[in-house]
C-alpha positions in Angstrom: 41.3 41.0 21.2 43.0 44.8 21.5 42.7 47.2 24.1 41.8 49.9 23.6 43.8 53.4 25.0 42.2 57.3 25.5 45.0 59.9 25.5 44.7 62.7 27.9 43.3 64.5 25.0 40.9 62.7 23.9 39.9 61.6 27.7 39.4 65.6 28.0 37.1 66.1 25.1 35.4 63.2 25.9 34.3 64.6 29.3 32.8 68.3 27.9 30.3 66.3 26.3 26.8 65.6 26.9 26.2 62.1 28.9 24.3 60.5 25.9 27.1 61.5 23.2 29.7 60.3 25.5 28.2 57.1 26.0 27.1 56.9 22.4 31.1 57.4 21.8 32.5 55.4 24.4 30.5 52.3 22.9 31.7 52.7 19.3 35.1 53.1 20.6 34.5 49.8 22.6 33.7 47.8 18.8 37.3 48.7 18.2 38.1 46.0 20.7 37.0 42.8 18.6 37.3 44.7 15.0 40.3 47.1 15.3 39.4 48.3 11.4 35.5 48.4 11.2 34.3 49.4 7.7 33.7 53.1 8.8 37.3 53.6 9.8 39.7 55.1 7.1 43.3 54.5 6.3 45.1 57.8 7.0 49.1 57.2 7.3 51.5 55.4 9.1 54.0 56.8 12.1 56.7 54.1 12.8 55.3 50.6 12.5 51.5 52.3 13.2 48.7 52.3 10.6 46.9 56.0 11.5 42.9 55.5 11.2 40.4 57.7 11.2 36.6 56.5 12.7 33.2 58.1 11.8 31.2 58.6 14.9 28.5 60.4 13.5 29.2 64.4 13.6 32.6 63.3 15.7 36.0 61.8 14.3 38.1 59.9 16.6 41.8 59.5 15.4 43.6 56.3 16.5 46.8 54.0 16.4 46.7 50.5 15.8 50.1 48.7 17.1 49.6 45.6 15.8 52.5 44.0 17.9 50.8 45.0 20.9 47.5 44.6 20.2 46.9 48.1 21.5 44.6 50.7 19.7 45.4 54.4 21.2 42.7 57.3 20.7 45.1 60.1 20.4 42.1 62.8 19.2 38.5 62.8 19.2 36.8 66.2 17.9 33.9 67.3 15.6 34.6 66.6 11.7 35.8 69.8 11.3 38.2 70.2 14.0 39.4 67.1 14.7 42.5 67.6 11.9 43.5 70.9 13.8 
């Protein structure tokens, strides 16, 4: 089981949005928990010992960290598709 981390950032964009996206969102990113690389998520790069993912939530992207030695998944950006590299 991994927990599962928001950065500031992605706590912030999280908050503009409307109640049902957030939720819808906040539940997807809660699957991460038991399945830290669901079949939607995509191998993007590695920082230190880090595998980079990116996840598909519909018309958003969430951009996350999985340290495996911690068991810790950190959100560090969640944006529309075509911002969320920015």
């Amino acid at each position: 089981m991994y927990e599962v981390h928001l950065s500031q950032n992605a706590q912030k964009f999280l908050d503009k949005l409307q109640q049902d996206i957030q939720e819808r969102i906040t539940e997807r990113l809660k699957n991460l928990k038991e399945n830290p690389v669901p079949s939607d998520a995509k191998f993007i790069g590695r920082e230190n010992n880090d595998k980079i993912f990116r996840y598909r939530i519909g018309n958003f992207r969430a951009l996350y960290k999985l340290k495996e030695n911690e068991n810790t998944i950190l959100i560090s950006k969640i944006d529309k598709r075509d911002k969320v590299y920015d």
